[in-house]
Backbone bond lengths (Angstrom), bond angles and torsions (degrees), N, CA, C in turn:
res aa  C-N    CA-C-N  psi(-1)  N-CA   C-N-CA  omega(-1)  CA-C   N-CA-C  phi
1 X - - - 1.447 - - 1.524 107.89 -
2 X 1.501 109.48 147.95 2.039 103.64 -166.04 1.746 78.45 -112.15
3 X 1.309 81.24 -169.86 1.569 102.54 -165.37 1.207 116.67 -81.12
4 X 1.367 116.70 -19.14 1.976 126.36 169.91 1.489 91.71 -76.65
5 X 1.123 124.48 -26.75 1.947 109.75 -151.25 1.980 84.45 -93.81
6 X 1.243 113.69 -24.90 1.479 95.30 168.26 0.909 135.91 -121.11
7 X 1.885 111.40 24.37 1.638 107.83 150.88 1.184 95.09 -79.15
8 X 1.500 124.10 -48.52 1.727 123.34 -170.26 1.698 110.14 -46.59
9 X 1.231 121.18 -45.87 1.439 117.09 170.32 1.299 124.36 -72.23
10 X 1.459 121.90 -5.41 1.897 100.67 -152.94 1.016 118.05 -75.65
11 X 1.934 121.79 -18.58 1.570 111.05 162.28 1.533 109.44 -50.04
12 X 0.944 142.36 -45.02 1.540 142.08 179.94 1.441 127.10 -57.14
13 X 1.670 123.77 -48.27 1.045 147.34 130.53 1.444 137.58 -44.32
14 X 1.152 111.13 -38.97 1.521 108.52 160.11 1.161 140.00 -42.69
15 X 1.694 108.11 -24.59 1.923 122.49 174.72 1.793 100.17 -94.84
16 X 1.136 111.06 -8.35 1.607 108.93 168.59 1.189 127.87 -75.71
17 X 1.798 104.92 -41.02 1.296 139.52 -162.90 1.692 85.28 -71.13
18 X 1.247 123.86 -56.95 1.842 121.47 -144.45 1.874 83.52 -97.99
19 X 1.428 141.60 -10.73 1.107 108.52 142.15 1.703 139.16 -72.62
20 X 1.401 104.56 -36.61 1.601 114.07 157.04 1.698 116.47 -30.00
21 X 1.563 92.32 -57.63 1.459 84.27 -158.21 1.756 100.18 -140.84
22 X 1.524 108.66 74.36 1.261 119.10 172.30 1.488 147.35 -36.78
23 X 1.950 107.31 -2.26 1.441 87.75 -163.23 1.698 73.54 -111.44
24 X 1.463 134.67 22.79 1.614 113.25 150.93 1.458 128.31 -78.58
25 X 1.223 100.75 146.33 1.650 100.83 -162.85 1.655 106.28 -96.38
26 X 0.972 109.28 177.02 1.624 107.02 178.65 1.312 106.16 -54.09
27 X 1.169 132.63 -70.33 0.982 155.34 173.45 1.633 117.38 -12.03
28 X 1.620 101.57 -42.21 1.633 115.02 -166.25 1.292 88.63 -96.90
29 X 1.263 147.73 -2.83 1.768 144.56 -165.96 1.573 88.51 -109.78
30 X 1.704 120.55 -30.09 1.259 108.25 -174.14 1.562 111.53 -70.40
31 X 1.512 103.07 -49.07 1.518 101.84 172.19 1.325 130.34 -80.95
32 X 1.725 121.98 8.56 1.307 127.33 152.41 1.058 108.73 -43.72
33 X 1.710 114.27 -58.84 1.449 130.96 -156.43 1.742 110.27 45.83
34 X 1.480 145.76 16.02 1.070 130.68 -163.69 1.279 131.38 110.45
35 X 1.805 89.73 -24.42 1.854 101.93 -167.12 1.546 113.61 -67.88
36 X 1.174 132.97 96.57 1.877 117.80 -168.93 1.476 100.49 -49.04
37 X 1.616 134.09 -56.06 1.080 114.42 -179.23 1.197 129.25 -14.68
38 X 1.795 113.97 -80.21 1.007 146.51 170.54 1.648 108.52 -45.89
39 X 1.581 135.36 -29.26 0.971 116.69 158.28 1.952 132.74 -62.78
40 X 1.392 93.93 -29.63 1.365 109.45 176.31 0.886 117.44 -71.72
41 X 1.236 100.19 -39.63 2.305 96.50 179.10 1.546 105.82 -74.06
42 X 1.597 131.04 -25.78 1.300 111.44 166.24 1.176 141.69 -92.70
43 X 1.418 82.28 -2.13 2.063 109.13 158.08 1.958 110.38 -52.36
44 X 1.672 85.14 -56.82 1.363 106.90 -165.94 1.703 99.02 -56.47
45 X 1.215 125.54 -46.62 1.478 148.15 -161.93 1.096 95.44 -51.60
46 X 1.468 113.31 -87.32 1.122 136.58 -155.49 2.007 119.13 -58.27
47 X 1.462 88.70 -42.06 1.604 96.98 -169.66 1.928 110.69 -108.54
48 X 2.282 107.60 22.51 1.192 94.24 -164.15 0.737 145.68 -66.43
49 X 2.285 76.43 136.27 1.554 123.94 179.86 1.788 103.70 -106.37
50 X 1.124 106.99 -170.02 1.539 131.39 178.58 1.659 101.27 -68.09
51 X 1.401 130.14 140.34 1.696 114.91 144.64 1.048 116.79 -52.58
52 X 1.268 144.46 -27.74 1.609 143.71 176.64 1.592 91.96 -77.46
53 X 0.893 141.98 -86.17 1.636 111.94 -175.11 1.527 139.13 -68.75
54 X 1.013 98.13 15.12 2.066 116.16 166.54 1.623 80.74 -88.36
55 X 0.886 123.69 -84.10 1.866 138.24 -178.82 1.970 96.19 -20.56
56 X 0.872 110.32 -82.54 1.092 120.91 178.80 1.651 117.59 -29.73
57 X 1.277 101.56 -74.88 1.538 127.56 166.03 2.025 111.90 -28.89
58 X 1.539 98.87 -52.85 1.078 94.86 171.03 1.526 135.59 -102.07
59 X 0.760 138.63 44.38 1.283 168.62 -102.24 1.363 111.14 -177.36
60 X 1.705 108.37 -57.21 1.451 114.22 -158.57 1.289 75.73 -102.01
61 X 1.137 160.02 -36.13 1.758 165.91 -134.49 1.949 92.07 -91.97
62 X 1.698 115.98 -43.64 1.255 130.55 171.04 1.315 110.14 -53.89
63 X 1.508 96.67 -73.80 1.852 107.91 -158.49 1.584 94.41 -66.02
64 X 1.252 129.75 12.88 1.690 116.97 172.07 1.372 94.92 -92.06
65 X 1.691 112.44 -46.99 1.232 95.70 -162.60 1.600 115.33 -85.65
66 X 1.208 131.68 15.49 1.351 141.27 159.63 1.686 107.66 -87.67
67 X 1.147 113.48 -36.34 1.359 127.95 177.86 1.771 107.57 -52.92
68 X 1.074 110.62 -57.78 1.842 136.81 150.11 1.326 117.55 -36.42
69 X 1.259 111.28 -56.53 1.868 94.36 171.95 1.574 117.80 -86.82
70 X 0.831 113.17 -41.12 1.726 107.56 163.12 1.536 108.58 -29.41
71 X 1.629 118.33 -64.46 1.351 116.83 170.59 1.276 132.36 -41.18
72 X 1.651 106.97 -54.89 1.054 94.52 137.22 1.950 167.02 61.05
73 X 1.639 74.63 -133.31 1.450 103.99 172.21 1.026 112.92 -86.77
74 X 1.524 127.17 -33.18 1.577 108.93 155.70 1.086 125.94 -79.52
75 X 1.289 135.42 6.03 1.346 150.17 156.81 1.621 95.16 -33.62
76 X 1.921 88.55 -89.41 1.311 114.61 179.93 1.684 118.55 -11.46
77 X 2.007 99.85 -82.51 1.380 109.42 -177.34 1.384 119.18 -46.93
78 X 1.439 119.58 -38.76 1.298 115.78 161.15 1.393 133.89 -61.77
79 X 1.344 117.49 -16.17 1.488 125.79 150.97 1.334 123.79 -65.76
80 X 1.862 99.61 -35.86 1.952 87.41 -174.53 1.567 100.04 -81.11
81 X 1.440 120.40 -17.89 1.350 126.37 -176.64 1.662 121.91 -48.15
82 X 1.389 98.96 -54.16 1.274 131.97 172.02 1.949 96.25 -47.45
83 X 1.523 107.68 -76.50 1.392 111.91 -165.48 1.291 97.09 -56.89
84 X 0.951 159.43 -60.10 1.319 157.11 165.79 1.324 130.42 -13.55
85 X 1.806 106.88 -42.18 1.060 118.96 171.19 1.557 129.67 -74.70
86 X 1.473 98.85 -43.61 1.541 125.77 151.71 1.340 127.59 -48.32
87 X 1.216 139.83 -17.26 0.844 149.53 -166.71 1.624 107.34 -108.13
88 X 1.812 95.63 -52.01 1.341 96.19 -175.91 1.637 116.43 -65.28
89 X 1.631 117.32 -24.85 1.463 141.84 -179.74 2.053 96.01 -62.04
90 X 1.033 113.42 -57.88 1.491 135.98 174.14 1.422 118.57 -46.07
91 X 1.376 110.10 -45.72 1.459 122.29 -176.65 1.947 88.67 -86.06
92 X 1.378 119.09 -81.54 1.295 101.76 -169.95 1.261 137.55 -48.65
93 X 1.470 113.66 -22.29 2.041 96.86 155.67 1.181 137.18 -77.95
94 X 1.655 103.85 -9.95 1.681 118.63 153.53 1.630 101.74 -42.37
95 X 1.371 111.08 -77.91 1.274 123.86 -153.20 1.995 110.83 -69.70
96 X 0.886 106.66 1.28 1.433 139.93 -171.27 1.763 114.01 -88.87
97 X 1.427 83.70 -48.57 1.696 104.66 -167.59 1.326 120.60 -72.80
């Protein structure tokens, strides 16, 4: 995930973010606002660690949640796949009958 896709998300992400990493307060998600920087340094703050493992930390905290919509989306296609198939099974013993 880049840095537009998680200011654009962080209302969405933001209840992920404060289970990940519990000792931020409302307050510190308000002035995240999205910014990863600014998420890392209150990673770093709060739980001090290294910037190389706030960095780190969030990163892998990202690629899960990209990891997650991919799933997802093949969730999905495999749902319309399914209806598709069903349908087409549905329609041909109509036409059958």
């Amino acid at each position: 995930m880049n840095r537009i896709q998680l200011e654009g998300r962080w209302k969405q992400i933001r209840g992920k973010v404060r289970e990940r990493w519990g000792r931020l307060t409302h307050d510190d998600l308000e002035v995240i606002a999205g910014r990863r920087d600014q998420l890392v340094g209150k990673i770093q703050e709060r739980y001090g660690i290294t910037r190389e493992q706030a960095e780190r930390q969030v990163e892998e905290f990202l690629a899960s949640l990209d990891r997650r919509q991919v799933t997802r989306s093949w969730a999905a296609v495999a749902l319309v796949l399914a209806l598709v198939i069903v349908l087409a099974i549905v329609f041909s013993r109509r036409h059958t009958a």
